[in-house]
C-alpha positions as CSV (number, residue, x, y, z in Angstrom):
1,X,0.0,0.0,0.0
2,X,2.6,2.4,1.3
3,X,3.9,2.0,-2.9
4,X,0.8,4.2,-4.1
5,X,1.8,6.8,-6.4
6,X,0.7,10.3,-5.1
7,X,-0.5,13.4,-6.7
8,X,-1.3,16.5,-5.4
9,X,-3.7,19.5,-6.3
10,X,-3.5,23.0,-4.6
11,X,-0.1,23.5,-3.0
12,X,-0.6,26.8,-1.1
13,X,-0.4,27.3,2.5
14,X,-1.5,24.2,4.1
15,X,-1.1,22.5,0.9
16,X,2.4,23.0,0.2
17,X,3.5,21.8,3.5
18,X,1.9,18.7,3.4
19,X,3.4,18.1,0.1
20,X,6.7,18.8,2.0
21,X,6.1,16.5,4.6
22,X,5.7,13.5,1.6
23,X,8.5,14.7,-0.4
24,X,11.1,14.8,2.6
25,X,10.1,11.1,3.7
26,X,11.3,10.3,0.3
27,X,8.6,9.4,-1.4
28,X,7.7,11.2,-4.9
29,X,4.5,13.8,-5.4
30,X,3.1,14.8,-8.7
31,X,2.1,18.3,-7.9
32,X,0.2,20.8,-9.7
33,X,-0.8,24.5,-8.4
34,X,-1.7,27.6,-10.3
35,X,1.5,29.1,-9.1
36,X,4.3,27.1,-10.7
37,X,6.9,27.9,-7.7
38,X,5.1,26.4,-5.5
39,X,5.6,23.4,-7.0
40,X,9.3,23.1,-6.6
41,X,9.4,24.7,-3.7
42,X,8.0,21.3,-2.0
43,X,9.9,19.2,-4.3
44,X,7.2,17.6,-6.3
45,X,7.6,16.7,-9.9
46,X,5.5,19.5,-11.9
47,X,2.5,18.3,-13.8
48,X,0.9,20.6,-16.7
49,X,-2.7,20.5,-15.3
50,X,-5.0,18.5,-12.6
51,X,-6.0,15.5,-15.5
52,X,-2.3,15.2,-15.7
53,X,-1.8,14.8,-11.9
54,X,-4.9,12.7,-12.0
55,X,-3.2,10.3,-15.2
56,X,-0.1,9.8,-13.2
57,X,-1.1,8.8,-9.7
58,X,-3.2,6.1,-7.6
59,X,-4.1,8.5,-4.7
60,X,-5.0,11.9,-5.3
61,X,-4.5,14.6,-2.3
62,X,-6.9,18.2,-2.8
63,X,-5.6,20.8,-0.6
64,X,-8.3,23.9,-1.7
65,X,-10.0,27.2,-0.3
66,X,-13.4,26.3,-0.8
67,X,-16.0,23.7,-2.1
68,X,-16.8,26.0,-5.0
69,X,-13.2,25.5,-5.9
70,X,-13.4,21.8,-5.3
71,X,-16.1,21.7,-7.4
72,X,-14.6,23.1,-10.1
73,X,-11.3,21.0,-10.2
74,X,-13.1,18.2,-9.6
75,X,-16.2,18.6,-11.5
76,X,-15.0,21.0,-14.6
77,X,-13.8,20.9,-18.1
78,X,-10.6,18.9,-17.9
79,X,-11.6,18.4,-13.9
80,X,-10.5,15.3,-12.1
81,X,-13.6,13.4,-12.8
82,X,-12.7,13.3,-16.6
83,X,-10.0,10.7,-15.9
84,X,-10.5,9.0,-13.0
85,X,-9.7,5.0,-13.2
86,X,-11.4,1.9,-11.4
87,X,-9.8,1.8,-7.6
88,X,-8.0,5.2,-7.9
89,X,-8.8,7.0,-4.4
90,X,-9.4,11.1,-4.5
91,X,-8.7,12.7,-0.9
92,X,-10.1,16.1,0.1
93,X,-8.2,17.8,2.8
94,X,-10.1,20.8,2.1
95,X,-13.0,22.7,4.3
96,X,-15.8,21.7,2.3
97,X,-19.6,21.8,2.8
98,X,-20.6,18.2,3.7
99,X,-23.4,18.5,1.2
100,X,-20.8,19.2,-1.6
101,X,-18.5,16.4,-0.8
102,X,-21.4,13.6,-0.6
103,X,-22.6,15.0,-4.5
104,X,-19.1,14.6,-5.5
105,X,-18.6,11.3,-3.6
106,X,-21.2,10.0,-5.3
107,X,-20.3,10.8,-9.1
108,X,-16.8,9.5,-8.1
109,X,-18.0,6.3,-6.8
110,X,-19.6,6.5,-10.6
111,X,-17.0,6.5,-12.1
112,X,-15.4,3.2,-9.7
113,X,-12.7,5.3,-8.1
114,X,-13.5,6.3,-4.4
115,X,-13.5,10.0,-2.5
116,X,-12.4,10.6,0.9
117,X,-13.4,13.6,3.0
118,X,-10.6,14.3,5.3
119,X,-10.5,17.9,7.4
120,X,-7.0,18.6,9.0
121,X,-6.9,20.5,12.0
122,X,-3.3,21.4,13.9
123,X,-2.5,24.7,11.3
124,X,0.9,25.7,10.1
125,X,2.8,24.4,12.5
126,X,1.3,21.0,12.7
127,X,1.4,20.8,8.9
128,X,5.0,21.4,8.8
129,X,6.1,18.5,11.4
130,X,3.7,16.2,9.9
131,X,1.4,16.4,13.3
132,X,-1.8,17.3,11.4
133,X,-5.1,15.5,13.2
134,X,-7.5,13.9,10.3
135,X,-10.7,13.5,10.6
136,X,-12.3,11.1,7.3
137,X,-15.4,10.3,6.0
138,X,-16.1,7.5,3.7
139,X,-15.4,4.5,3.1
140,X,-13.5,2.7,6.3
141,X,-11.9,0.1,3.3
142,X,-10.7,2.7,1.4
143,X,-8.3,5.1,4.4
144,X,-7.3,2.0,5.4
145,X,-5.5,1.6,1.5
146,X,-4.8,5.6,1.8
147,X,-3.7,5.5,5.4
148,X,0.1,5.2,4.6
149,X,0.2,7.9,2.3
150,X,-1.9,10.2,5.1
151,X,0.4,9.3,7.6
152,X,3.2,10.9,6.1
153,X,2.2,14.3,7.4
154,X,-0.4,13.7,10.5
155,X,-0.2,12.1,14.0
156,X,-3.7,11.1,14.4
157,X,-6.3,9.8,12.4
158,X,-9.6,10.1,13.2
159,X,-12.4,7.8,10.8
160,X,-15.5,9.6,11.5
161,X,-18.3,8.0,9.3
162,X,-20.0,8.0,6.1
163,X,-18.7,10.0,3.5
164,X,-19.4,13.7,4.5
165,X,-18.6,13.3,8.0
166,X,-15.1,14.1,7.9
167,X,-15.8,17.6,6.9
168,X,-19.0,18.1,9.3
169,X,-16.4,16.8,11.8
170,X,-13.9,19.9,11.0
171,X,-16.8,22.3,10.9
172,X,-17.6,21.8,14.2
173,X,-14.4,21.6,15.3
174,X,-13.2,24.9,13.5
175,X,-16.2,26.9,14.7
176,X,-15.1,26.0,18.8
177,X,-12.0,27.3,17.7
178,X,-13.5,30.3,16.1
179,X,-15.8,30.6,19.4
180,X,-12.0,30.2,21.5
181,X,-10.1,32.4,19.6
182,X,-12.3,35.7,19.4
183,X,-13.3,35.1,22.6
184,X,-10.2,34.8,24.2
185,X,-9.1,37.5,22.3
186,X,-11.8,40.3,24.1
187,X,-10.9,38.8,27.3
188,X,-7.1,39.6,26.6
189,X,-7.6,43.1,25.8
190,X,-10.1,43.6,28.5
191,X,-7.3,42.1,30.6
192,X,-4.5,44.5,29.0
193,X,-7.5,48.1,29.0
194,X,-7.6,46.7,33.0
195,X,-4.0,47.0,33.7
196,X,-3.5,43.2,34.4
197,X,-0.1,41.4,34.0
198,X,-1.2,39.2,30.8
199,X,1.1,36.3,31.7
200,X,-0.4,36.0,35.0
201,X,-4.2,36.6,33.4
202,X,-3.0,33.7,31.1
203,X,-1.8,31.3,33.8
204,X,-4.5,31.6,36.0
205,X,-6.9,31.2,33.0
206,X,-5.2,27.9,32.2
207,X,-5.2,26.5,35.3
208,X,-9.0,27.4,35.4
209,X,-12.4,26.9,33.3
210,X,-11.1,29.4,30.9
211,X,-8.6,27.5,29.4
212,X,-8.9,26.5,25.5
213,X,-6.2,25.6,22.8
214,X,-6.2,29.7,22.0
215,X,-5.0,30.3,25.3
216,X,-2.8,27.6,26.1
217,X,-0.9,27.8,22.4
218,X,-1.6,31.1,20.9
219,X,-1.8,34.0,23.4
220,X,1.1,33.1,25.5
221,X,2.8,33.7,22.1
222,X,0.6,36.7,21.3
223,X,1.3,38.7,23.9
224,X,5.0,38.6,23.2
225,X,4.6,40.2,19.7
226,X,4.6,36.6,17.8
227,X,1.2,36.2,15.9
228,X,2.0,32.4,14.5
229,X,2.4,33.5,11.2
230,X,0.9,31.5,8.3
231,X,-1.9,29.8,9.8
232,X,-5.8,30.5,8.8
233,X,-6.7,33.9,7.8
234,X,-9.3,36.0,8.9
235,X,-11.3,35.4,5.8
236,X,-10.6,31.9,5.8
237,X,-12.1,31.6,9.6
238,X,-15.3,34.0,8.5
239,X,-15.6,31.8,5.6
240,X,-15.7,28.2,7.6
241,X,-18.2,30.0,10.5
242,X,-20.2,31.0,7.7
243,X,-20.2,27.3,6.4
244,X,-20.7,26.2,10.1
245,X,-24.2,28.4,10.1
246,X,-25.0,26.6,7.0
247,X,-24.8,23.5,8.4
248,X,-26.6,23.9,11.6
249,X,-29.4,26.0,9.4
250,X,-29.5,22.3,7.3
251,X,-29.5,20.3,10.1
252,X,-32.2,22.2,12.2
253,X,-30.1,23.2,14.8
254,X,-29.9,26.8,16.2
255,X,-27.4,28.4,16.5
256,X,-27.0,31.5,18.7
257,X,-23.3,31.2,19.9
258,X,-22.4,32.2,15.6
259,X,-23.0,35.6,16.0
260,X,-19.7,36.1,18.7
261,X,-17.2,34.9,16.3
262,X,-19.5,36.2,13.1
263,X,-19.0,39.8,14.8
264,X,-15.7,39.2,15.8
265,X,-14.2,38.2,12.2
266,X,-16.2,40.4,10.3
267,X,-15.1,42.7,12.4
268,X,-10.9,42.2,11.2
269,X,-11.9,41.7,7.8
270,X,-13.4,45.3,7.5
271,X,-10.7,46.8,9.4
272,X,-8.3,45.2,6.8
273,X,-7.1,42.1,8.2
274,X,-9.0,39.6,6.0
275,X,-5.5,37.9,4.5
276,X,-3.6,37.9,8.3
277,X,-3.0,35.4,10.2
278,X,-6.7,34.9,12.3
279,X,-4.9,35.6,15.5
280,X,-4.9,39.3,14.5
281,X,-8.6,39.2,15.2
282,X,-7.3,40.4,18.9
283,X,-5.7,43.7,17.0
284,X,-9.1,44.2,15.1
285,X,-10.8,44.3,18.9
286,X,-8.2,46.0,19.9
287,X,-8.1,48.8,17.5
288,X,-12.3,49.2,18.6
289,X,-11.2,49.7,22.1
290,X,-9.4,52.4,21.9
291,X,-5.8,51.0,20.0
292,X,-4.8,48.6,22.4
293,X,-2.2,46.2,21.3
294,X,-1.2,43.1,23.7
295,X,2.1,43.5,22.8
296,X,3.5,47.6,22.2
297,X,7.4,47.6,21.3
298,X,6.5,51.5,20.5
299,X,7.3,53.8,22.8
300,X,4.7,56.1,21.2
301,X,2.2,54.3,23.1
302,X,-1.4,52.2,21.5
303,X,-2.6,56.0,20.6
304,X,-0.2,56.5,17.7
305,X,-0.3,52.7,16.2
306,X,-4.4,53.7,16.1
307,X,-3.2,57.2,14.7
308,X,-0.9,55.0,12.0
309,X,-3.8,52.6,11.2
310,X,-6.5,55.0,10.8
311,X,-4.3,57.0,8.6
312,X,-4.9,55.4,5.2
313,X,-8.5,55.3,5.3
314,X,-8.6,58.4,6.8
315,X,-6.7,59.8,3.6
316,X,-9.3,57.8,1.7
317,X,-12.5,59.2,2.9
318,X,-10.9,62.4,2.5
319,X,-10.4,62.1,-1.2
């Protein structure tokens, strides 16, 4: 099994460094990505399109913003569907809508190859050790044949189900972390506005009922000027809270705990930090409470940075 020939579509952010996990265990990826450099720059052999990456590999890995996008490598002109084989396997590592992934499921199983729903949670950091935690949907038969070549860059692997339950897995899972992370976020700047020492407020609030993986992995980081670069952006986390919503609004399930983390990363992506790291949501609520940073190496004091950010848009409205 662990002699399945892998290709890979969509080597951006978490993409890339999962291709970079199989590459450096020596084993060879047929890449392809819209931007060519990010193909070498993980070591795969480049491929011309996603048919060719499809032609030249048994198991093929989908690393991709959003199911629209899914949809339309998978489902398109020249898409992966085109020239899929009996008992190839297709993997998507994406954040997709469970209702997407069982449609395409089922015109893959059509066509005798097999689909996997697999959301990865762990972010950058995870994704470049090869610690990422999977959660699939599908067939148990089938991860069992792609479980060597997942292994290569996670930890744990989770089989959750049917196909689709992988993803409505990582939906729920991402929107706690949303919920942890914006909230944690108010409660730090409330802490910093109050004059508390932020690394005592933190160690208290992890040896208490407060404590969540923000707290314990990002903020003690945070608060120290490092944001954890390269993890999920702002948009990204509106985007996967948004596809959360959908899913409880399918289900019949309500929902009042969205609107904190809807506000909250809305919130950053109008005050223009939709492409930054999501831990600068805590500089978004920040900047609405008067400039407060966490973390001030200027000795001209939160006022100013608020002065320098508003600045721009300032000039804007102005014009």
């Amino acid at each position: 099994m662990s002699e399945l020939r892998i290709g890979f579509i969509g080597l951006g952010n978490m993409g890339g460094r999962m291709a970079a996990c199989i590459t450096k265990a020596g084993r060879d990826v047929l890449g392809y990505d819209p931007v060519a450099a990010n193909i070498s720059a993980v070591g795969a052999s480049p491929a011309e399109s996603a048919a060719d990456v499809v032609r030249g590999s048994d198991i093929v890995l989908l690393s991709l913003p959003k199911s629209a996008v899914v949809e339309a490598v998978m489902l398109g002109d020249g898409g992966v569907l085109e020239d899929l084989r009996d008992g190839q396997i297709v993997v998507d590592l994406s954040t997709s809508a469970p209702a997407s992934t069982r449609m395409i499921a089922g015109k893959v199983a059509a066509a005798g190859a097999s689909y996997l729903d697999a959301g990865i949670s762990g972010g950058a950091a995870a994704a470049e050790k090869g610690q990422l935690v999977l959660m699939v949907g599908g067939e148990e038969s089938v991860l069992e044949r792609a479980r060597p070549a997942l292994e290569l860059f996670s930890s744990k692997i989770f089989y959750t189900g049917a196909s689709g339950a992988g993803h409505t897995t990582k939906l729920i899972n991402n929107f706690l972390n949303a919920i942890t992370l914006s909230a944690t976020a108010e409660a730090m700047v409330a802490g910093k506005k109050a004059g508390l020492d932020l690394e005592v407020l933190l160690d208290v609030i992890n040896n208490s009922s407060g404590v969540s993986f923000a707290s314990l992995n990002r903020f003690p980081k945070i608060i120290k000027g490092d944001y954890l670069k390269g993890g999920l952006t702002n948009a990204l986390m509106m985007k996967d809270v948004l596809a959360y919503v959908e899913l409880t609004g399918d289900l019949g399930v309500a929902s009042p705990n969205s609107a904190g983390p809807l506000a909250s990363f809305g919130l950053a992506n109008a005050l223009g930090y939709a492409e930054q790291i999501s831990n600068t949501v805590v500089d978004a609520i920040g900047d609405m409470s008067g400039g407060v940073r966490l973390f001030d190496p200027s000795p001209a004091g939160p006022e100013t940075l608020e002065q320098d950010r508003r600045a721009p848009y300032e000039a804007k409205e102005q014009q």
